[in-house]
KOLMIPA-465761 format. One line per 8 residues: number of its first residue (from 1); their letters; for each residue x, z, y of N, C-alpha, C, O. Coordinates in steps of 0.1 Angstrom, whole numbers. Each point is the difference from the previous one (the first is absolute). Layout:
% KOLMIPA-465761
NUM	A	X:Z:Y:X:Z:Y:X:Z:Y:X:Z:Y | ... .
END
This chain:
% KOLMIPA-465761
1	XXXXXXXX	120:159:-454:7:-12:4:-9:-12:-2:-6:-2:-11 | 5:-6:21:-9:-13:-1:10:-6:-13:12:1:-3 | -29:-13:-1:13:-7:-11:8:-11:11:-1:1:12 | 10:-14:-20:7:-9:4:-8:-10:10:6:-2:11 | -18:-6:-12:-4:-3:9:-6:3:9:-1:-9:8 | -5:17:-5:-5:7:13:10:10:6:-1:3:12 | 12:4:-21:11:2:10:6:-12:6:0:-2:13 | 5:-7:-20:1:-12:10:-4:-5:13:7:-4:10 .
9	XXXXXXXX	-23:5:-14:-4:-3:11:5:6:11:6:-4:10 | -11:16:-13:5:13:11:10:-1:10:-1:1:12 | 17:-4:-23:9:-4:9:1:-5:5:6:3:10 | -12:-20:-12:-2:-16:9:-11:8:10:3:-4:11 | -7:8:-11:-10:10:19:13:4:4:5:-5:10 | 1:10:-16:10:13:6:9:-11:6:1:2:12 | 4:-10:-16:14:-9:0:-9:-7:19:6:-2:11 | -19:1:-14:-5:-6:8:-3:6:15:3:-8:9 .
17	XXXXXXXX	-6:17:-7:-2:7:8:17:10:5:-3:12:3 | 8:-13:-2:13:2:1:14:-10:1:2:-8:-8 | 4:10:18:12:-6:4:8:1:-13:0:-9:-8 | 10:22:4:10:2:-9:-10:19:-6:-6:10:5 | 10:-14:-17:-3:15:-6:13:5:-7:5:-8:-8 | -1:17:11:10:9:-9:-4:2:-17:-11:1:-4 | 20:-1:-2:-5:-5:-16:-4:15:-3:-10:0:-8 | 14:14:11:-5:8:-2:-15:7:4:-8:6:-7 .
25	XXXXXXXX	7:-11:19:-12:-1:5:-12:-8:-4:-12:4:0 | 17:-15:-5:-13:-9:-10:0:2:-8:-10:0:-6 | 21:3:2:-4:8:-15:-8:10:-5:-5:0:-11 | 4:10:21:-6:13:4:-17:-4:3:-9:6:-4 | 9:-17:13:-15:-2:-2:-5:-9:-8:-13:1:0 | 19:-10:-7:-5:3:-13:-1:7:-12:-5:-3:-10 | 12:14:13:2:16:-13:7:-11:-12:-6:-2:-11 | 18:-4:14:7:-4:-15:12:1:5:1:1:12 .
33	XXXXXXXX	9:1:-20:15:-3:3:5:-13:4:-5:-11:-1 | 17:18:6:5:-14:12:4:-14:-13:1:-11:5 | 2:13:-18:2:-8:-10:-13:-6:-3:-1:-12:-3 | -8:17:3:-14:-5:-3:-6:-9:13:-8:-10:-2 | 10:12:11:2:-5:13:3:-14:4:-6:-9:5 | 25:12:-12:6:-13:-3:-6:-11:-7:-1:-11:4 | -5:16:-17:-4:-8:-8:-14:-5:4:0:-12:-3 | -10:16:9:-13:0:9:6:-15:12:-8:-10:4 .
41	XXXXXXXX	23:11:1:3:-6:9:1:-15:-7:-3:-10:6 | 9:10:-18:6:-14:-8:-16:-7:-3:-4:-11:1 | -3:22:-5:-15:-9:-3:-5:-8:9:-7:-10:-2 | 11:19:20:-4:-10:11:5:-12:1:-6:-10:0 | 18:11:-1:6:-9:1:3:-12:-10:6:-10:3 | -13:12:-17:-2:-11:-10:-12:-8:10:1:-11:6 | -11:20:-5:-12:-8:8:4:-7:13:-9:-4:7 | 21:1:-2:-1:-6:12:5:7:14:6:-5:10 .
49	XXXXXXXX	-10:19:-13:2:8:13:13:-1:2:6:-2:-10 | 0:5:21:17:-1:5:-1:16:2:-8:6:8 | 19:-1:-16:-6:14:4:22:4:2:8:4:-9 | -7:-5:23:13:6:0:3:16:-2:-8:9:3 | 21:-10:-7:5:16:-5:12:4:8:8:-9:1 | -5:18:3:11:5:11:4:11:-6:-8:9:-1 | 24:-8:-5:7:10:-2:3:10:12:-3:-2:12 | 10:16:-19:5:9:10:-11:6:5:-12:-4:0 .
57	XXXXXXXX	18:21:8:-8:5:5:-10:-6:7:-9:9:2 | 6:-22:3:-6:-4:10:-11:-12:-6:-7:-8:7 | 7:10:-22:-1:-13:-11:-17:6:2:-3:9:7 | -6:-18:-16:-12:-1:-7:-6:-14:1:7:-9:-3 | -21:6:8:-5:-14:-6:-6:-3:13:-3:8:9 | 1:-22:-9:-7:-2:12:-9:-18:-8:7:-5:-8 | -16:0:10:-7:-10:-1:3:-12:11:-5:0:11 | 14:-8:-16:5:-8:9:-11:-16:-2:-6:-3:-10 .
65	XXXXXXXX	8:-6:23:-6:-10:3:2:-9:-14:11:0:-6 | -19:-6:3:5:-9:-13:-5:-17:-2:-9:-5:8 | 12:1:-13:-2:-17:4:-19:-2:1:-5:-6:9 | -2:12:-19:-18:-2:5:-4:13:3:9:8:2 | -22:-5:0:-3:15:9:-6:0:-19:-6:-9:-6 | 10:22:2:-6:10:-6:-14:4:1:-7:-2:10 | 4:9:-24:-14:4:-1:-1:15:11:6:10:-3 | -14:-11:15:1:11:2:-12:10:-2:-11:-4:-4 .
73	XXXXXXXX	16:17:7:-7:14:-4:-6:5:12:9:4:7 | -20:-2:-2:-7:7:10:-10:6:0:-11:-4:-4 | 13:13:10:-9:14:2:-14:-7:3:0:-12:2 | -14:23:-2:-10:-5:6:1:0:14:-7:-10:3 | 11:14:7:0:-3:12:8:-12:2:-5:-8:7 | 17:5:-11:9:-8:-1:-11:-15:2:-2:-8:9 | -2:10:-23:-6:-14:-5:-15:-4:11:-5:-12:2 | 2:21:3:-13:-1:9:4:-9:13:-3:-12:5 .
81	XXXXXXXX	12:21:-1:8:-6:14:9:-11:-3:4:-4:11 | 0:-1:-18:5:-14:-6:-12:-6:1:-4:-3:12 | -5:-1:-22:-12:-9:3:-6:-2:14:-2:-11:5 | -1:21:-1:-6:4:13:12:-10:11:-5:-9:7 | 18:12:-8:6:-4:13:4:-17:-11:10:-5:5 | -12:-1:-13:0:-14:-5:-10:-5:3:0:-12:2 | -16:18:0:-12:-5:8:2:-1:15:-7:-4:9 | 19:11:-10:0:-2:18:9:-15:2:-5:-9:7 .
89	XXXXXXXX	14:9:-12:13:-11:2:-8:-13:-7:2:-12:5 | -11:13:-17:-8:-14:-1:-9:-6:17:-4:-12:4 | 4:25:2:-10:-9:11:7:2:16:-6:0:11 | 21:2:-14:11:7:12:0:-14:12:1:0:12 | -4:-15:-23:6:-10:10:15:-4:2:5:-9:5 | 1:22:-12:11:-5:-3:4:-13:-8:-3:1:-12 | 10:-12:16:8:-13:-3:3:3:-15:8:8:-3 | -17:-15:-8:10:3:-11:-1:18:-13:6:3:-10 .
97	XXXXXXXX	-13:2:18:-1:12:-11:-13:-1:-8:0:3:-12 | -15:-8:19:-10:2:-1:-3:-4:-12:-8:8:-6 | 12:-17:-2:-2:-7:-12:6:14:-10:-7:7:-8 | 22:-5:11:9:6:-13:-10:18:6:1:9:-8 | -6:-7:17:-6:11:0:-14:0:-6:-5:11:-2 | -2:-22:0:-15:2:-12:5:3:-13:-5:7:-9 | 18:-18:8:5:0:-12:3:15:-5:-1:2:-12 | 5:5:19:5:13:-5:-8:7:3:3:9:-7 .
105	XXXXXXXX	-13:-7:13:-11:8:1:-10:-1:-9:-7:10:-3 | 6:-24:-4:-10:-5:-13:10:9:-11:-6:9:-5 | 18:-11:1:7:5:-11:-1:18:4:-10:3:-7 | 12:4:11:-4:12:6:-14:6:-2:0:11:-7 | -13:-17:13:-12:7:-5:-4:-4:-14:-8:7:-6 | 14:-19:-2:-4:2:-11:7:8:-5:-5:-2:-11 | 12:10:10:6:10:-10:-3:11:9:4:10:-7 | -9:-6:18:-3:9:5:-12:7:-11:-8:-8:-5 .
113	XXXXXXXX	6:22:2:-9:6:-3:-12:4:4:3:6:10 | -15:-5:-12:-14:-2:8:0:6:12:-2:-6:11 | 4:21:-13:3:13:12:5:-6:9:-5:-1:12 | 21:-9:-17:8:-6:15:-13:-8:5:-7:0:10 | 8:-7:-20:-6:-14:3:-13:4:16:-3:-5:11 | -2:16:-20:-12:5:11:6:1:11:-6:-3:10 | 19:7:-9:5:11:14:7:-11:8:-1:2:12 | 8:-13:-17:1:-10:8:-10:-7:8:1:0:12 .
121	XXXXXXXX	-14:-9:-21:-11:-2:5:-2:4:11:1:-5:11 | -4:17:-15:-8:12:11:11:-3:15:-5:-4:11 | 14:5:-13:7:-2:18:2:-15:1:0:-5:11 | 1:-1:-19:-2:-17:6:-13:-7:6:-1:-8:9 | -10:17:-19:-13:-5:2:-3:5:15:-1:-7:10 | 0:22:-11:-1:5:14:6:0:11:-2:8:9 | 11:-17:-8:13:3:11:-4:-14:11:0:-11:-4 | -4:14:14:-2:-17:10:11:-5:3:-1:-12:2 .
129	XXXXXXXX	17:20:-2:13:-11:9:8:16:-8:-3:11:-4 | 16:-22:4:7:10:-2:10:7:7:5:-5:10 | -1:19:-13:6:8:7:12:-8:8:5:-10:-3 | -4:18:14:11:0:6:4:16:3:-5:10:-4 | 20:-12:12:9:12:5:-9:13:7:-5:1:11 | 6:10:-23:-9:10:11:-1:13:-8:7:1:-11 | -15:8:15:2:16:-7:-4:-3:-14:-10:-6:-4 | 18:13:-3:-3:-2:-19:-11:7:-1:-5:9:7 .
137	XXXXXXXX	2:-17:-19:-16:9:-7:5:-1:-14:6:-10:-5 | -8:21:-1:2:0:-14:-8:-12:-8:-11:-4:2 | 22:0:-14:-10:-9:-7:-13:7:-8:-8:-6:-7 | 10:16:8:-13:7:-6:-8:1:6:-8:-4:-7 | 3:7:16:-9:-4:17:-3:-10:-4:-11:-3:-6 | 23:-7:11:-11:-16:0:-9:-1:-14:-12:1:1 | 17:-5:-13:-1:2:-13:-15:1:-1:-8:-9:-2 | 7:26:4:-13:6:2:-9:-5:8:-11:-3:-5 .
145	XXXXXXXX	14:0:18:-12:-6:11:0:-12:-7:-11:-5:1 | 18:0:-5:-2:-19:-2:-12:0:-15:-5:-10:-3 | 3:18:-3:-2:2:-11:-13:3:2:-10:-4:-7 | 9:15:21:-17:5:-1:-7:-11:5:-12:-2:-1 | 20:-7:8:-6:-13:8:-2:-9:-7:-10:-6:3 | 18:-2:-18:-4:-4:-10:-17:6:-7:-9:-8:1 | 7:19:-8:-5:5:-3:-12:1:6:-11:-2:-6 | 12:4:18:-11:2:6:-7:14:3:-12:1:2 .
153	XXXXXXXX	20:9:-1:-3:13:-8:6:12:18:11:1:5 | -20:3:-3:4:12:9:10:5:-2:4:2:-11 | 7:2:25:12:5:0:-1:12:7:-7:1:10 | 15:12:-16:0:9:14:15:9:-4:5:5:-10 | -2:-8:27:14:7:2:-3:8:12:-10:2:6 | 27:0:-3:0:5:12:5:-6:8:6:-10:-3 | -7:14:18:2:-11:12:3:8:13:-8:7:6 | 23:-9:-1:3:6:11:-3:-13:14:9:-9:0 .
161	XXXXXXXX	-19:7:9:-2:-11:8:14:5:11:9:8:-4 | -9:-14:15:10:4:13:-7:9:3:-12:-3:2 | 16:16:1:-2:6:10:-13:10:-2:-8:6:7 | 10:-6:-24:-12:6:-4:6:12:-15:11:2:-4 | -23:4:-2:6:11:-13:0:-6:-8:-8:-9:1 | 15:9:-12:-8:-6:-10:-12:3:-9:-4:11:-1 | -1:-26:-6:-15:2:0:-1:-7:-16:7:-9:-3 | -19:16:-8:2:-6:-9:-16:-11:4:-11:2:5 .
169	XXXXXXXX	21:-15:-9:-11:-10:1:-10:-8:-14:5:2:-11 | -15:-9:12:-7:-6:-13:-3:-15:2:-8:-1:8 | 11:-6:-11:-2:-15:5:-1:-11:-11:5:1:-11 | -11:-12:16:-2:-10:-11:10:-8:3:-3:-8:9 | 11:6:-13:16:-8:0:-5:-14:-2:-7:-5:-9 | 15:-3:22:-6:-13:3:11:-9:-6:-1:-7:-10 | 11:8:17:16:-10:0:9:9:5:-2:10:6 | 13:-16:-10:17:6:8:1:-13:8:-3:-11:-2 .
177	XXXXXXXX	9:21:14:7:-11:6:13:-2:5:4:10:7 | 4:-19:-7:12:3:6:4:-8:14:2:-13:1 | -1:26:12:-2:-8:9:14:7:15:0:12:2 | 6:-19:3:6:5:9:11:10:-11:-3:12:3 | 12:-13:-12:2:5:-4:-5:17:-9:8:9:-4 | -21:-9:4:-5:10:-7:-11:-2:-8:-9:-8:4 | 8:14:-15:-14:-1:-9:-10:9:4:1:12:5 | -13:-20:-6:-14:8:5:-9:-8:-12:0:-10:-7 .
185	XXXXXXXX	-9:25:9:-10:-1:-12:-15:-4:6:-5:11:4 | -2:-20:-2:-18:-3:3:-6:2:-9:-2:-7:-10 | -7:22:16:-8:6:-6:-13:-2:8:-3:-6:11 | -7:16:-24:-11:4:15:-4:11:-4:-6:2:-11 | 10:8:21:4:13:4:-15:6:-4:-9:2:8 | 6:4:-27:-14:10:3:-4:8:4:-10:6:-4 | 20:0:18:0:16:4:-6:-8:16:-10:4:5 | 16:-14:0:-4:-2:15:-4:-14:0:1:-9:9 .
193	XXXXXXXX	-7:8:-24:-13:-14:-4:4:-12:11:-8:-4:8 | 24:-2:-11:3:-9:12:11:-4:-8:4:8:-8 | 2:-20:9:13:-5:-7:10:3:10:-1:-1:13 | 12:4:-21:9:4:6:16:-7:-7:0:-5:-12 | 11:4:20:14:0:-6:12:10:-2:7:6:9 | -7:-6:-17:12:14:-3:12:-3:-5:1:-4:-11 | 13:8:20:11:-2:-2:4:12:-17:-2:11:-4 | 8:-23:-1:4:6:-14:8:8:-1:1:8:-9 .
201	XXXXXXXX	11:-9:25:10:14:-4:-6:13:8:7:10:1 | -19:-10:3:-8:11:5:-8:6:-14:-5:12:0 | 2:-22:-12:-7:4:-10:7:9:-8:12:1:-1 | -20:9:-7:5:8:-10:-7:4:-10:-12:2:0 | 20:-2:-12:-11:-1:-13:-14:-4:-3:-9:7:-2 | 8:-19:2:-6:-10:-4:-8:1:-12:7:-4:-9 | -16:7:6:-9:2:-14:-10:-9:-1:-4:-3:12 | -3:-4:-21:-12:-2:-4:-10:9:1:4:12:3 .
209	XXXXXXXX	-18:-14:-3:-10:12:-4:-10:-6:-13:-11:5:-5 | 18:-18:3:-10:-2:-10:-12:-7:0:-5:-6:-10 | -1:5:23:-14:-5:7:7:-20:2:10:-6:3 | -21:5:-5:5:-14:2:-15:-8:11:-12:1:-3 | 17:-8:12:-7:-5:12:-2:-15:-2:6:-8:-7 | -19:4:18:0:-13:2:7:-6:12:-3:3:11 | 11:-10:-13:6:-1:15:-8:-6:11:-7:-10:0 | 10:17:10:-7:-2:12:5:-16:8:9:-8:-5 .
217	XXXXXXXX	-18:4:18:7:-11:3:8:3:11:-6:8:8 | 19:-11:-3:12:7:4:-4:-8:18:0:-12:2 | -2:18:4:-4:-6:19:9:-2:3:5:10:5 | 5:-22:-6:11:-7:1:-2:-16:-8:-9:-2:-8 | 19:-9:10:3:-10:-10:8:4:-9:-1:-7:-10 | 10:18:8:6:5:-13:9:13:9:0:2:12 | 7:5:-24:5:9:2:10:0:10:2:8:9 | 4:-16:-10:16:-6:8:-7:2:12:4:10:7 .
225	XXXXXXXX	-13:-17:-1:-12:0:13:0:14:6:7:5:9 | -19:1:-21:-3:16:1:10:9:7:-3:9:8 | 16:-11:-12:11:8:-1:7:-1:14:4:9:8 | -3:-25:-6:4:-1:13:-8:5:10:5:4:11 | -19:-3:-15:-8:4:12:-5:14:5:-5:6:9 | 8:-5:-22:-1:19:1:13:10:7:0:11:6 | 14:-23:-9:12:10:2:5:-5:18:11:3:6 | -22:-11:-3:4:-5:15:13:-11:-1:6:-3:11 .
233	XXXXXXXX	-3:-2:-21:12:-8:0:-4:-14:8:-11:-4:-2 | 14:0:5:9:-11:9:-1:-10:-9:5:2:-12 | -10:-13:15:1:-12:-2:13:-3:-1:7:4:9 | 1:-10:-18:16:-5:-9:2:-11:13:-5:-7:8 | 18:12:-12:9:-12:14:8:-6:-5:10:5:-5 | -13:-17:4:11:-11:-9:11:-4:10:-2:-2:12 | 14:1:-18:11:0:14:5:-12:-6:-1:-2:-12 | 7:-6:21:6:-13:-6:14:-6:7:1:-8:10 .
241	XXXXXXXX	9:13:-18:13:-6:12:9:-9:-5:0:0:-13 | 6:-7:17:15:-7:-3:14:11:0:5:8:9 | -1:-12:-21:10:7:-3:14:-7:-6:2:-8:-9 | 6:13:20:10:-10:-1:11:6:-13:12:2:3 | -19:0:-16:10:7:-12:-6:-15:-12:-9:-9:0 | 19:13:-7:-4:-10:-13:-7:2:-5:1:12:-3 | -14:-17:-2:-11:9:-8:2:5:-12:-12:-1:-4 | 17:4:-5:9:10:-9:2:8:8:-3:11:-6 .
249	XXXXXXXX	8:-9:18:6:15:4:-15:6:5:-2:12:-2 | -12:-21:10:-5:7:2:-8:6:-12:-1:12:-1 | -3:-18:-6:-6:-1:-8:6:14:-13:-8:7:-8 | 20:-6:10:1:13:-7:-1:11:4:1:9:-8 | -3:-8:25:-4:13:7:-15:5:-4:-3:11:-5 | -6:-22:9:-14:-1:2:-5:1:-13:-8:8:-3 | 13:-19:-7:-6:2:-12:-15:-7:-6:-2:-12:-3 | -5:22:3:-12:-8:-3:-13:3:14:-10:-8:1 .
257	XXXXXXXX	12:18:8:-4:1:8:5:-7:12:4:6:10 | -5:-17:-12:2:-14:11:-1:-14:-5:-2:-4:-11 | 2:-5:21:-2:-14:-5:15:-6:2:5:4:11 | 1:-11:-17:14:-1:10:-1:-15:-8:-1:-1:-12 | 0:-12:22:3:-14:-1:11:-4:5:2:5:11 | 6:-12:-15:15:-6:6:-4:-13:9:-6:-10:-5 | 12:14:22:-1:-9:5:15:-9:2:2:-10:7 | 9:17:-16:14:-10:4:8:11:-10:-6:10:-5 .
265	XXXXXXXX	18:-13:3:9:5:-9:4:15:6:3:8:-8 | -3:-5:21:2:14:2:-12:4:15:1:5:11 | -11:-9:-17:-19:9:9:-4:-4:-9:5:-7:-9 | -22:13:12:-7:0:-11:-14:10:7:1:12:3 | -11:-19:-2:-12:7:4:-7:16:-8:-3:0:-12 | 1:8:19:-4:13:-6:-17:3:4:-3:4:11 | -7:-5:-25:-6:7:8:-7:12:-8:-2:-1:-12 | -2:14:21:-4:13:-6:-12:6:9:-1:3:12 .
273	XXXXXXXX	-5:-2:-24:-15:6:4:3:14:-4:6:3:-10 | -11:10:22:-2:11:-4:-8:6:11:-4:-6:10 | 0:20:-14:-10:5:11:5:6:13:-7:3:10 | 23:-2:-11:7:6:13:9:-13:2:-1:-11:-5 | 9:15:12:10:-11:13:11:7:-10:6:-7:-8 | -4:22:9:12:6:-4:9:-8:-15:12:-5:2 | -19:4:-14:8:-5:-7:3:-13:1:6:-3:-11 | -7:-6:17:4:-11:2:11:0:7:10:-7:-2 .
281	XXXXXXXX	-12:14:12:13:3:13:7:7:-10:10:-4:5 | -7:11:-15:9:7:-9:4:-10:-13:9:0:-7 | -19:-7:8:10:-10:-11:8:-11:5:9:-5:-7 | -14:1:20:11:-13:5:13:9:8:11:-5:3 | -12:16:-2:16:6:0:5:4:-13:12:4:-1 | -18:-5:-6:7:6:-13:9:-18:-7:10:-2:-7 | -18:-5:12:6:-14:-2:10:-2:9:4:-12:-1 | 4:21:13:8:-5:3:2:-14:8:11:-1:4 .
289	XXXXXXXX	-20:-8:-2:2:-12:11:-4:-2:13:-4:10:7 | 3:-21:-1:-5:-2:8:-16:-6:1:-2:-6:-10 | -3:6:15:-14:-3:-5:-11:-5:16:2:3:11 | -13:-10:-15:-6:-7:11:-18:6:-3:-2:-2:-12 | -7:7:18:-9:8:1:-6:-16:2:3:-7:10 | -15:2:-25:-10:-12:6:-13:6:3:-8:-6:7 | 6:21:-14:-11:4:3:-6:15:-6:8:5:-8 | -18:2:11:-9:-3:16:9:10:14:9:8:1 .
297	XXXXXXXX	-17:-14:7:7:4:8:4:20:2:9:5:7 | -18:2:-16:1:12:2:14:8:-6:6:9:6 | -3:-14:-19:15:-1:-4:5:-3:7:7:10:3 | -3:-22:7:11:-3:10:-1:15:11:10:2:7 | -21:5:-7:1:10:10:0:13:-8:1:12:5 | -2:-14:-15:6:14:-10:16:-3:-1:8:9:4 | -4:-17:-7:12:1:4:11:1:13:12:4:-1 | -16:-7:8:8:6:16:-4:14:-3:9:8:-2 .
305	XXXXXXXX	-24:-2:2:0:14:-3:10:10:-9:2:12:4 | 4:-15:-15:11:4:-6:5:-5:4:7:9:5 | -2:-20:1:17:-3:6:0:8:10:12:5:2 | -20:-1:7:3:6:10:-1:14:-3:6:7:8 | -12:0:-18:6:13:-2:12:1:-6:8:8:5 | -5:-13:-14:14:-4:-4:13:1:8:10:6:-4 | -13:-15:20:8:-3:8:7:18:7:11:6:2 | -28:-4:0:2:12:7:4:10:-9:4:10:6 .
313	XXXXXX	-4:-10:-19:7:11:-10:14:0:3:6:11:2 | 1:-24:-2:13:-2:5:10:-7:10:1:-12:1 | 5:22:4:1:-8:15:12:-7:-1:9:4:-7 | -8:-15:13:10:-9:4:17:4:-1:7:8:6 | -5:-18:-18:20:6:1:2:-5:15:-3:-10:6 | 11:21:-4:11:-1:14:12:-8:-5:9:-3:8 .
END
């Protein structure tokens, strides 16, 4: 049996990670009786924690909201992906977080442990933009690539391209990128002596070899470049309309991927850069108004194209 404070701890994770636990059941995973349990619960609760108790078959403990935020308990993945996504929200542009998000990201890596400390670095330093909506990659994938690209050190995995077997590859890991909704890795490819970009959810098992390289110079202005130009993408289309909603309402659809300025107490100008027409035409319906197309002209003709399939999806009430 652990002694009294590091069982403690144990249960402040447990209390944490869990909605309601059954007092038999917590009890059980900490191996003490449900009376030792109890008493484990009173010590939380000297300290501060709000730790409610529910009689009856249906009874046990749950960690309820309490007047300041508690010390919290998190895992190493936990704590990685916190820092990581507070380096994102310090530089989101969002109104108002950017300050209270250094602030918490400063309190964070200092108590972070070296190992983290490395493993955050490693995907902040190497990362050009950050993710958006698109096929997962394990954080152990990125982790590893972001790390051989810190280092400087030869990577070799495996690699299924489109339309091909898969292939174990060797490369000098340049940057991550995050682009069009997917991460890609800029390397340069030692099997077909040419730089190349590789979709991360196509990657598999990710290793070091130990060798460590001089980096080459990348035939692009930067990776973000490289990437666009290798994967044939399309120059970004900034769309810019009048919207006749209050900007609060637009502004909670869109989020941080838009500009939304108030031009009167209910419109308010929208504008969104992306590399297709599609999500833009999918976020001003998801806002529900009415709205005025200022530009470019190719949006005003992507949209008749959906209205008119639309139209023809459904035919006219009689």
């Amino acid at each position: 049996m652990a002694n009294t404070s590091s069982r403690a701890l144990r249960l402040l994770s447990l209390l944490q990670t869990h909605r309601h636990w059954p007092g038999p059941e917590l009890a059980g995973r900490l191996e003490v009786s449900e009376r030792t349990l109890r008493r484990d619960i009173e010590r939380l609760r000297d300290l501060g924690y709000p730790v409610q108790a529910a009689r009856g078959t249906d009874g046990g403990y749950q960690l309820s909201p309490g007047a300041v935020l508690p010390p919290l308990l998190l895992d190493d993945e936990e704590a990685v992906a916190l820092a990581v996504g507070m380096g994102d929200a310090a530089q989101s542009g969002i109104a108002g977080i950017e300050e209270a998000a250094v602030r918490a990201l400063t309190k964070v890596v200092q108590v972070l442990p070296p190992r983290l400390r490395a493993r955050v670095d490693a995907v902040r330093a190497m990362t050009v933009s950050p993710a958006s909506t698109g096929p997962i990659v394990a954080s152990g994938t990125l982790t590893a690539v972001a790390r051989a690209c810190r280092d400087e050190e030869r990577l070799r995995f495996g690699y299924t391209a489109r339309g091909a077997a898969p292939a174990e590859r060797e490369v000098e890991p340049h940057r991550l990128v995050a682009q069009g909704g997917r991460w890609y890795l800029v390397a340069y490819d030692l099997t077909r002596h040419d730089w190349r970009s590789f979709r991360l959810d196509r990657l598999t098992g990710p290793r070091p070899t130990g060798a460590r390289f001089r980096p080459r110079e990348l035939p692009a202005e930067n990776a973000a470049a490289f990437v666009q130009t290798s994967t044939g993408a399309a120059a970004p289309h900034t769309v810019r309309v009048l919207v006749h909603a209050p900007e609060a309402r637009v502004r909670q659809v869109v989020g941080q991927w838009g500009t939304v300025e108030p031009t009167g107490p209910d419109s308010c100008h929208l504008t969104m850069t992306s590399a297709g027409l599609d999500w833009p035409t999918q976020a001003l319906g998801n806002v529900g108004a009415d709205f005025e197309v200022l530009g470019p002209p190719e949006f005003a003709a992507h949209l008749h194209e959906w209205g008119s399939r639309f139209l023809r999806a459904a035919p006219a009430a009689g």
